[in-house]
N, C-alpha and C positions, 0 to 999 in steps of 0.2 A: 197458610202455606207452611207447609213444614222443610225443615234443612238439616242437611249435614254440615260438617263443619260451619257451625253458624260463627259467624262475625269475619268469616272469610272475606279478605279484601277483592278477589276476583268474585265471589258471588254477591258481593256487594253492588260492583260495577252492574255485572249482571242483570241484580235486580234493577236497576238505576233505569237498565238498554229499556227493560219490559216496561217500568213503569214509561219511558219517553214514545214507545213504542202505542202503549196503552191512551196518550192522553194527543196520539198524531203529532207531538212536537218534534219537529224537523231540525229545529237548532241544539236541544237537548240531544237528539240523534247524533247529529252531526259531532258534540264534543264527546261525545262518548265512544267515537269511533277513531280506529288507528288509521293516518292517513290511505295507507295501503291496505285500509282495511277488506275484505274478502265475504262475498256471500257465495252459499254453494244453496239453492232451491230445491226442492224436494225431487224433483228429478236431475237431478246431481250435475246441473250446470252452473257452471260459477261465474262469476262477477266478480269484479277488481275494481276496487280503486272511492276513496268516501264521497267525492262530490255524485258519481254515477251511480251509487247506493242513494243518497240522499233523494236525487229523482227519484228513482224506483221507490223508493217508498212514497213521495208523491205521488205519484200516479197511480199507487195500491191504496192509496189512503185515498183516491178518489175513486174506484171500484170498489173499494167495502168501507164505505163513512164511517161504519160501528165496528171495525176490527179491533179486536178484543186477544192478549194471552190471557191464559190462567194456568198461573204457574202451583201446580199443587206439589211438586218437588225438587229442590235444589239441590246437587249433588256436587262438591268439590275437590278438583286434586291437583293442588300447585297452581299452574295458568288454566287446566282445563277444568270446564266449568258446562253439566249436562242439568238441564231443563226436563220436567216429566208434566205434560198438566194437559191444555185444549184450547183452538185457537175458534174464534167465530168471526163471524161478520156476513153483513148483508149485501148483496151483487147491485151497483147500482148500474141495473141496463135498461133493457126495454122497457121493464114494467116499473123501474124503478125500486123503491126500497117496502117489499111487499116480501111480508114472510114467506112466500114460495121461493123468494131468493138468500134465503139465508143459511147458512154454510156451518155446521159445528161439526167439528172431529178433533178426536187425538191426534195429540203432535208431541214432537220431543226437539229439541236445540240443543246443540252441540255449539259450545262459544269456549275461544280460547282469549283470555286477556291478560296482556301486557304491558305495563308501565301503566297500569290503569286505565288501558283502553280497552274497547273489544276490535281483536286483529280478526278474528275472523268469525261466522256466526253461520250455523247448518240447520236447515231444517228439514227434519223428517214427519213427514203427514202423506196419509194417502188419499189423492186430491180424485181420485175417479170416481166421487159422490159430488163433490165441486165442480167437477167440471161439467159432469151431465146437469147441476142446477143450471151453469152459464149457460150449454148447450142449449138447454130449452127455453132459457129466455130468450138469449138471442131469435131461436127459431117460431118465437110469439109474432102475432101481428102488434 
């Protein structure tokens, strides 16, 4: 992974979110999020608030077991802090965890951290290749 401003305290955190993000830990997640922390999801609906983030990534982290970042670049300016790399993971539905369900694309994150938390965290991917995998498994016998 390469950086800018390397030894940035906010892309420190940053990388901290990915790596907890990276390994499913829900309690690592949890302290690295500002209470009121904020997710905005790739079609730009937002979510409020760290315990109802905390779920939702349960229950992501139980539709893609193997959700994976890969952060290939770290950008920082002050609190705001832009992610450049690729997110995967495999769909676990009808067929279960079968490489016909598995999801890789470009994506980018937008994280703003404060007091050494992350307050809010964006993600940009364009999920109409994900969704037609889900699509078609759902509509599997």
């Amino acid at each position: 992974m390469s950086r800018s401003q390397a030894g940035s305290p906010q892309a420190a955190v940053v990388e901290a979110f990915i790596g907890a993000v990276n390994r499913h830990d829900l309690a690592g997640l949890s302290s690295l999020m500002a209470p009121d922390h904020s997710f905005v999801d790739p079609a730009g609906r937002a979510h409020a608030g760290r315990e109802r983030m905390i779920e939702g990534w349960r229950d992501y982290f139980r539709m893609f077991p193997d959700y994976r970042v890969t952060a290939e670049r770290i950008l920082s300016d002050g609190p705001l802090v832009a992610v450049f790399g690729s997110a995967t993971g495999t769909y676990n539905g009808r067929r279960g965890l079968v490489a016909e369900n598995t999801i890789s694309m470009p994506a980018a994150w937008k994280a703003v951290v404060e007091d050494g938390l992350v307050r809010s965290w964006q993600v940009y991917a364009d999920w109409t290749e994900g969704m037609k995998t889900i699509e078609r498994d759902r509509d599997s016998a």
